[in-house]
C-alpha positions in Angstrom: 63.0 32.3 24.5 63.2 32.3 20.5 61.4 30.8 18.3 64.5 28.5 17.6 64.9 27.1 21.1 60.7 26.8 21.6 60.8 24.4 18.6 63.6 22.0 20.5 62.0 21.6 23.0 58.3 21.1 20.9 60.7 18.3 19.5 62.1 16.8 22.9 58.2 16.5 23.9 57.3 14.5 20.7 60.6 12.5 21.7 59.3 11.8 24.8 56.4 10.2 23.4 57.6 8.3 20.8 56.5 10.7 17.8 57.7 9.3 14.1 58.6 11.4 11.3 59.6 14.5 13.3 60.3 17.3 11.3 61.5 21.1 11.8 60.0 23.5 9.1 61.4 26.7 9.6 59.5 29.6 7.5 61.2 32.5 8.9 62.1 33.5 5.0 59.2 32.8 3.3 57.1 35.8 2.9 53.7 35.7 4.8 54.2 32.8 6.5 51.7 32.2 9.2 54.9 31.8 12.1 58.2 30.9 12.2 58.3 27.0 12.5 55.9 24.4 12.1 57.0 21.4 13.7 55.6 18.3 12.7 55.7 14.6 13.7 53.3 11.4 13.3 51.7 9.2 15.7 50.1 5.6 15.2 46.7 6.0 17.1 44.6 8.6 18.6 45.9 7.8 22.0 49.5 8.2 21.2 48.6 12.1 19.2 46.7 12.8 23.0 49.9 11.6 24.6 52.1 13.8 22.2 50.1 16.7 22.6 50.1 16.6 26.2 53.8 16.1 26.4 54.6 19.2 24.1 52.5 21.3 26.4 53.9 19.6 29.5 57.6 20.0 27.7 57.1 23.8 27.4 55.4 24.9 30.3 58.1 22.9 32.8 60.6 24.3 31.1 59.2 28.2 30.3 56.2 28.8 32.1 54.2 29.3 28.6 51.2 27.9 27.7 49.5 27.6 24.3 48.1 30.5 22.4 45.0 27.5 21.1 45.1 23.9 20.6 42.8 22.5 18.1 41.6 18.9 17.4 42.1 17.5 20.6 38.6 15.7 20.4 39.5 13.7 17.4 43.2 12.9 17.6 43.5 13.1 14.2 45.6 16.1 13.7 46.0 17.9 17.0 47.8 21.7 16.3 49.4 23.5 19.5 49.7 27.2 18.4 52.0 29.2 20.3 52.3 31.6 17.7 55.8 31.7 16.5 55.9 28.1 16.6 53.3 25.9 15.9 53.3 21.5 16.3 51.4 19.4 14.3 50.5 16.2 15.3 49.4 13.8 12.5 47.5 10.0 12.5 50.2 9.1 9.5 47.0 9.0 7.1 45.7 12.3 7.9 49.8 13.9 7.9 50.1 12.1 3.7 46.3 13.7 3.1 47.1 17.3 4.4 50.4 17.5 3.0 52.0 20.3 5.0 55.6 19.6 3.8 54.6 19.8 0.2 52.2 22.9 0.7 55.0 25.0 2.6 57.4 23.4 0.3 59.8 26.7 0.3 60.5 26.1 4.0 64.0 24.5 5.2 63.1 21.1 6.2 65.3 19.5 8.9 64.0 15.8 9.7 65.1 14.7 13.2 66.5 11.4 13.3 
């Protein structure tokens, strides 16, 4: 699976949920970069990031057999980060997403919002 299709389906999982704000960052041509696509989306309460998070890793293992390299932030909700390597999904508490900025700090990267 490439890094391309992995992020489609990181998106049909935040979907599934309900995720606002979903967007595809793809760094491949920025030098350095720490993978190949961050893919982002909001939530409105800790319960709905949980749900999210679970549903991206549900997503991907029903349809690949992967699991995450890490997950981190799962016992705050705040901003949960599922790291399989050449893809990694961000999900942001809308306050916490406008604090950390990611759009604006990988700012080089082709953006494509999902409607």
């Amino acid at each position: 699976m490439t890094a391309e299709e992995l992020s489609k389906i990181i998106v049909k999982g935040m979907e599934d949920k309900k995720a606002s704000d979903i967007v595809v960052m793809d760094l491949r041509e920025i030098n350095n970069s720490v993978s190949d696509f961050f893919v982002i989306c909001s939530g409105s309460s800790d319960k709905q990031i949980e749900a999210i998070s679970d549903a991206v890793e549900e997503e991907v293992y029903k349809s690949h057999k992967e699991k995450p390299w890490r997950n981190e932030g799962k016992r705050t909700n705040q901003w949960v980060l599922v790291d399989y390597i050449d893809v990694v999904a961000h999900i942001f508490l809308k306050d916490k997403r406008e604090f950390y900025g990611l759009e604006e700090l990988w700012g080089d990267a082709k953006i494509t919002e999902i409607s």
